[in-house]
N, C-alpha and C positions, 0 to 999 in steps of 0.2 A: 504494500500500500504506500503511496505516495504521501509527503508529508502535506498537499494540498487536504487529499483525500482526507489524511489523519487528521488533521485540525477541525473541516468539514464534520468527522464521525464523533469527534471529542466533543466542540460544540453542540450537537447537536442531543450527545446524553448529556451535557449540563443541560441544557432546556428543559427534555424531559424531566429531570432526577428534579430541579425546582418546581416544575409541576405537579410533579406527585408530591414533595411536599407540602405547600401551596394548597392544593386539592386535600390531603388529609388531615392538613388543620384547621381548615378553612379559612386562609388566610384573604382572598380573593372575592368580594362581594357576598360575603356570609356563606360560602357553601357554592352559589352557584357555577362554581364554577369546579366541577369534579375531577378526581384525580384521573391520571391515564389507569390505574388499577382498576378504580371504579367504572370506569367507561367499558374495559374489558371483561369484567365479569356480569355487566348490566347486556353488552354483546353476546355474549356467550349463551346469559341463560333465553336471549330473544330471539338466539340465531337464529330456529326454524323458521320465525314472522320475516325476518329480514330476505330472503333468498327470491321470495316473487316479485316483490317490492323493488329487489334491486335490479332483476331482469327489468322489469320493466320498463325504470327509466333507462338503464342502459339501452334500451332498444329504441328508445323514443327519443333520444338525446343523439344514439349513432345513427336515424334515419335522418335527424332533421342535420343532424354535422354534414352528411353527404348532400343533401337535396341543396341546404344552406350556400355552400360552398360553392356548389357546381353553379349557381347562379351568381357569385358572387365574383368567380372568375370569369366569366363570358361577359357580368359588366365592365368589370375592369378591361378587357379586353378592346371591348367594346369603347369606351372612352378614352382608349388612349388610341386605337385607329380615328375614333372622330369626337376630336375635345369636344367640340360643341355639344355631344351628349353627354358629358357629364356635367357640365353649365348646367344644362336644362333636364335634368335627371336630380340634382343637389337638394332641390325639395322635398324629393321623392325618397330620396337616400336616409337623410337627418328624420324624417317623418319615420321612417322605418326603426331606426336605432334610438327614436327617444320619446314612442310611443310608451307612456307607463304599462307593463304587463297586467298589473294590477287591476287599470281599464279595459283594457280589449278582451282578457280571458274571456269574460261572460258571454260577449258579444261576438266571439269566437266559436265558444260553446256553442253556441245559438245558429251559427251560420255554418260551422260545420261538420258532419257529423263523423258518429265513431271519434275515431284517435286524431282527426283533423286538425281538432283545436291544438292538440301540446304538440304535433308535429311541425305545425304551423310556427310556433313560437319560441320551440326549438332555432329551426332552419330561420326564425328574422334576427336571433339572437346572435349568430356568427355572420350571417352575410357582411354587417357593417366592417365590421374588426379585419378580415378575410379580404374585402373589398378593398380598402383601406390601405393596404399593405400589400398587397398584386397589384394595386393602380404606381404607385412608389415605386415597388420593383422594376415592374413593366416600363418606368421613366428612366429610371437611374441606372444607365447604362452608359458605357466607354462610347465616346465620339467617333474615336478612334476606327474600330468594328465595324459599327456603320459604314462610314467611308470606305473599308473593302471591301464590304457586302456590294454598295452602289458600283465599286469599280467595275465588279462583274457584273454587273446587269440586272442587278438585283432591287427588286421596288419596295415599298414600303410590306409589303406580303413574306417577301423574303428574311426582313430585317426582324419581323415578329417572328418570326419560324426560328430562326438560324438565331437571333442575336438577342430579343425584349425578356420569349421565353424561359432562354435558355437560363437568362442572369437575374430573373425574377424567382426562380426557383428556392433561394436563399429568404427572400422578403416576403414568398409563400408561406415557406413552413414556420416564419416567425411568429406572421400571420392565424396560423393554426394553432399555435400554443396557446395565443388567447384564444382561438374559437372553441377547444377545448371544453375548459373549462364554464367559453359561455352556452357552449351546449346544454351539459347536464345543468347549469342556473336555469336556463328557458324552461326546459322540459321540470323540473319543480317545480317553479314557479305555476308552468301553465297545470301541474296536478291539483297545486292548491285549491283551485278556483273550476276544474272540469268536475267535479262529482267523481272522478276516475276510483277504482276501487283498489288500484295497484297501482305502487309508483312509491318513491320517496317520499315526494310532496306529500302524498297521499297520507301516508303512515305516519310523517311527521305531525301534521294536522288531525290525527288521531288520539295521537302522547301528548297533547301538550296541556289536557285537563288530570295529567295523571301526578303532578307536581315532580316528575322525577327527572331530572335535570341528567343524570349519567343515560338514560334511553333518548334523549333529543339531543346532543352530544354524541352520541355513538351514529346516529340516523346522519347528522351534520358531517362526520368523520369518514361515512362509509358515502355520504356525497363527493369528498376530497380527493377517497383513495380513487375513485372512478375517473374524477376531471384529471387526479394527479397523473394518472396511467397514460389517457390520452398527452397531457402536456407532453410526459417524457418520451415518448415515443415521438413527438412531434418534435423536440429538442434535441433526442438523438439524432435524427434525419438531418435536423436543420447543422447541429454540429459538424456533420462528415461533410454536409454539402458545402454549407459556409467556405471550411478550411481548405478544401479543394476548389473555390471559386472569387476567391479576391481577386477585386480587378486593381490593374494596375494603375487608375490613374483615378482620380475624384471628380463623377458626374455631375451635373449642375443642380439647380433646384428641383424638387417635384411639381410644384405648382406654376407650368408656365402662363405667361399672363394673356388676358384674353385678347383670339386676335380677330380682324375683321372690323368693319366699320362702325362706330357709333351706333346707328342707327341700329343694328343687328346685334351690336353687344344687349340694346335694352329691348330689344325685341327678344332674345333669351330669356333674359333678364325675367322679364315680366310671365314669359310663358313656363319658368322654372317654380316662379310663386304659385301658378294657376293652375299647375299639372296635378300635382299634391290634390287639391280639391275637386278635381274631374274625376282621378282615381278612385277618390272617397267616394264621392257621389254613382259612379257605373260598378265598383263592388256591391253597395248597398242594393242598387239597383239589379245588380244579376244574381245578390241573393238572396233578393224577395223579401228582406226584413221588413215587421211593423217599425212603421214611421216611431211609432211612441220609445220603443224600443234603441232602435240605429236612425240619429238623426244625422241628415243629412248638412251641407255646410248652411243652405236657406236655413234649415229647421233650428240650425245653433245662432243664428243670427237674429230669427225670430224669439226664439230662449232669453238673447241679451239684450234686446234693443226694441220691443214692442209690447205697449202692456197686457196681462199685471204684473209679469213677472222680471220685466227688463231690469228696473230702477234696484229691485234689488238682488239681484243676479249681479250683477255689475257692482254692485257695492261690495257683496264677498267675496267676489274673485278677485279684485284689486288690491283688497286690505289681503287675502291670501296671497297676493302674489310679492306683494310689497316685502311680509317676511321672507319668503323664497328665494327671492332673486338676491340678496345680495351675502346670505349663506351659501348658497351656489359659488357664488366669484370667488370667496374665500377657501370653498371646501377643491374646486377647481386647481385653484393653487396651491394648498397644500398639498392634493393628489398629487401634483404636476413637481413637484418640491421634493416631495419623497420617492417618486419615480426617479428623479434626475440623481439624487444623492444616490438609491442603490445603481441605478446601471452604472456611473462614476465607480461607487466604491467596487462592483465587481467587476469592474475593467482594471483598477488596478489590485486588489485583492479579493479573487474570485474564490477562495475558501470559504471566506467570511459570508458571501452571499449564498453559498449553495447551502451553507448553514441554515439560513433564515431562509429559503425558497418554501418551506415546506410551512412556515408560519403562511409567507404570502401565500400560498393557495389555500390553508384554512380560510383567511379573510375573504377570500375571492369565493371561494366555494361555498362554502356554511351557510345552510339558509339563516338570513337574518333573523327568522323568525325564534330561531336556537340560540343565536348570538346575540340579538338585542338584549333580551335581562342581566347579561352579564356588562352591559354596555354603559345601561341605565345606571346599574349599582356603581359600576367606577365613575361615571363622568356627570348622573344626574339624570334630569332632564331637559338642560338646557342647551345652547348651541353647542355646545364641550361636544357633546354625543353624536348632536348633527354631523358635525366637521368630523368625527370620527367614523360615525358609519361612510360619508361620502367619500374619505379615503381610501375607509376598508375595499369599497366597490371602483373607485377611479384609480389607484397607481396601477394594478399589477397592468392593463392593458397596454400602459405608458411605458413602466419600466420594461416589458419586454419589449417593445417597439423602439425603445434607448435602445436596450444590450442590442438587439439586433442590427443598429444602425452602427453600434461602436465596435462592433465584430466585422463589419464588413470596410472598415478606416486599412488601406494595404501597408503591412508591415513594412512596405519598404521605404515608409515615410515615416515613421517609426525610429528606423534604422539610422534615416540622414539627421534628423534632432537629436539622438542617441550620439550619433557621431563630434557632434560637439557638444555632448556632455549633458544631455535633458532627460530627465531619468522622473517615470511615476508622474505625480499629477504636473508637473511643466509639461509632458511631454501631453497628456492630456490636453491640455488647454491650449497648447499651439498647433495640435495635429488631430485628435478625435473630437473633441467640441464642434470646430468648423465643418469638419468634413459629415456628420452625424447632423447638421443642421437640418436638413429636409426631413430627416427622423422625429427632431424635436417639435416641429411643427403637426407633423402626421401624430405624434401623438397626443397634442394639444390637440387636435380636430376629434381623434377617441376621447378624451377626457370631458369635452365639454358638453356630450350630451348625457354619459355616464353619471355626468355631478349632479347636476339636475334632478335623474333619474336616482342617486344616494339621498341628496337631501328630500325626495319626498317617501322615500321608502321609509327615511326617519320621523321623518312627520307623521308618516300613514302607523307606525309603529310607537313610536317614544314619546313625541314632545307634544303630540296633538295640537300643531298649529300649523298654520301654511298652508300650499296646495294639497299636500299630499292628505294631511287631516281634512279639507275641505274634500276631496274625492273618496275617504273613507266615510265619510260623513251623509253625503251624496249617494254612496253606493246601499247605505243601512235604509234611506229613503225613499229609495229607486229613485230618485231625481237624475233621471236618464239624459235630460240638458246637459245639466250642472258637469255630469258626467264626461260627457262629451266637448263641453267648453273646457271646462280642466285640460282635456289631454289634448285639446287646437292649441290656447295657450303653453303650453310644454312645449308642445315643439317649435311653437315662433319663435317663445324663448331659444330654445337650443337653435335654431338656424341662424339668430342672432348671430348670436356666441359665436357658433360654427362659421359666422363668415367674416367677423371682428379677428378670428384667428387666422382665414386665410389673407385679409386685411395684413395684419402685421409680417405673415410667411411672405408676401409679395414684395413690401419694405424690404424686411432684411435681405431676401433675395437678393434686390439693384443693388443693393448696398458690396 
């Protein structure tokens, strides 16, 4: 064993060994939080229960990985033979990745049947993260290449065959790591809320009137080892490929800037806003939902702006959004803060991270519904806990989307600062900072719908304020509007956001 390795496996039974302490004294929010002994004999004696439960999100988490995916790459594909479609697809994109699950399940349930729904919600859970990260690949290729491909005769068909695919392959599987993980989240999530009688979700939402804290723990845990299995298998892949695929020279930006006339940038423009709400509208329409039920974008307009119910519709979603939004901007940046610090610290000691990997995929994977009480007890009720669940859910897609841009920086630039004398973080900051820039940005574009989607899952859970308790609140009333406005407002919000980030990625780019 290697002395990486060694430190890696040292650390990592200190962690444990304080948590079984910890856990057996209750040192840790009175109890709730149980030892790893307790979790394992609370697993053992439930085994039997556990084994259909976990088929079955496995099964529903690995169709929607594949279905998710395969559509995620033919967009990306897609938008990078004709930019213009991803201009006018961006509405469509950000709607998808920061739709609350919380909202749609029902109305999922309702429009599709059988396994529809969690498969559904599965495959929207990876496409964004997946998309994201093959659109970046598919960019970030040697100039160089190109130019031999055109000598021979070769068209832009050629250059995706021979040259986008090939070096994208790297920025896929990083891509996968998180979709992983956001698989089995989807298909959970989407058990909560199906009626489904097998699944995680399912079972977890069963234990949680049983007060015992080591069986929603152990259901949270056996969610981990599942996303963990895919991550590392997707990490293994991306490892071999990576190391065999450094190009030798630092490609330009991801986000190149919009080209074509004026008149046609805001003729995009406008038809990118408006795509999103056709969408809505011929979904609703081809699956025959009651209007009372799935409103349409008219029906959410009438909800806020015609009496009796406009004046104050309009008053609670404003006072709800007013707290929302600017925990978002904070929890946003801290995600983004503690992403940038691990891929940093495991670029230049990668023991220490692979240490702590396995806490981030607890955080990433744990249904919050396990994890909140222990959350509440350390931090409260107040924003402490927001900020922290929104972390829990926004670094890890960031930090991998860092380490993957700082693993693909060519050692041979490495070598020339090394050569006069820049050793660990100088050599960082003058050679993989810069060259990881379109990474930084691409992960600022995952984080900001993700944050959003944290701070209301805290609200919807812990602090009972803001959107997310306005659409729990909405949901106990059927207030199917309220419902539906909630989750138009979310994603304006995040499209916002989402183009304030491409906004500044464009800056520093000229720069």
């Amino acid at each position: 064993m290697g002395t990486g390795r060694r430190a890696t496996a040292l650390t990592l039974i200190g962690i444990v060994a304080l948590w079984e302490i910890a856990g057996d004294l209750d040192l840790v929010a009175s109890g709730a939080l149980p030892s790893p002994s307790e979790i394992l004999v609370a697993f053992w004696r439930d085994k039997a229960d556990y084994w259909p439960h976990i088929l079955a999100t496995v099964r529903t988490a690995a169709i929607g990985f594949v279905i998710g995916n395969a559509v995620a790459i033919l967009a990306a594909i897609l938008f990078v033979r004709v930019p213009a479609s991803e201009r006018l697809a961006r509405g469509i994109n950000i709607a998808i990745f920061a739709l609350p699950p919380i909202a749609i399940v029902p109305v999922l349930v309702i429009a599709l049947p059988g396994e529809g729904a969690r498969l559904a919600l599965a495959a929207l859970a990876v496409y964004f993260p997946t998309m994201t990260a093959m659109t970046v690949g598919l960019r970030e290729i040697d100039p160089r290449v190109v130019d031999v491909v055109r000598a021979y005769g070769g068209g832009d068909g050629a250059v995706m065959r021979w040259v986008r695919l090939r070096s994208s392959l790297p920025a896929l599987l990083g891509g996968l790591r998180v979709a992983a993980p956001n698989a089995v989240l989807g298909a959970i999530l989407a058990e909560f809320g199906s009626g489904s009688r097998y699944g995680l979700g399912a079972y977890l939402l069963g234990s949680l009137g049983r007060a015992d804290p080591a069986r929603l723990w152990g259901i949270g845990l056996a969610a981990t080892a599942i996303a963990g299995l895919g991550y590392a298998l997707a990490a293994l892949a991306a490892k071999r490929v990576t190391d065999a695929s450094r190009a030798v020279t630092i490609a330009s930006g991801a986000m190149p800037p919009a080209k074509g006339r004026g008149q046609q940038r805001i003729a995009i423009a406008v038809a990118s806003f408006l795509l999103p709400f056709v969408v809505w509208w011929l979904l609703l329409w081809l699956g025959g939902l009651s209007p009372i039920i799935a409103k349409t974008p008219l029906g959410v307009f009438e909800y806020l702006f015609l009496p009796p119910t406009g004046a104050s519709a309009r008053e609670r979603l404003l006072a709800a959004l007013v707290e929302t939004l600017p925990i978002t901007v904070l929890g946003m940046a801290a995600g983004l803060a503690v992403a940038f610090l691990l891929a940093v610290l495991g670029a230049v000691r990668p023991g220490i991270v692979r240490a702590l990997l396995p806490i981030a995929l607890v955080t990433q994977t744990m249904p919050l519904v396990a994890l909140t009480p222990l959350l509440v007890l350390i931090f409260g009720r107040g924003i402490a806990v927001t900020v922290a669940i929104t972390v829990s859910v926004t670094f890890f897609p960031a930090y991998v989307t860092l380490a993957q841009g700082l693993a693909m920086v060519p050692r041979a630039a490495f070598d020339l600062v090394g050569a006069y004398g820049a050793r660990g973080w100088t050599a960082m900051r003058l050679v993989a900072l810069p060259a990881s820039l379109p990474w930084l940005f691409a992960a600022a574009r995952l984080a900001v719908p993700r944050a959003l989607l944290g701070v209301m899952i805290a609200e919807w859970l812990a602090t009972g304020r803001g959107l997310g308790n306005l659409l729990n609140q909405s949901r106990g009333y059927l207030d199917y509007g309220m419902i539906w406005s909630v989750a138009l407002v979310s994603v304006l919000v995040s499209v916002a956001l989402y183009q304030a980030a491409v906004m500044l990625e464009r800056v520093a780019t000229r720069r």
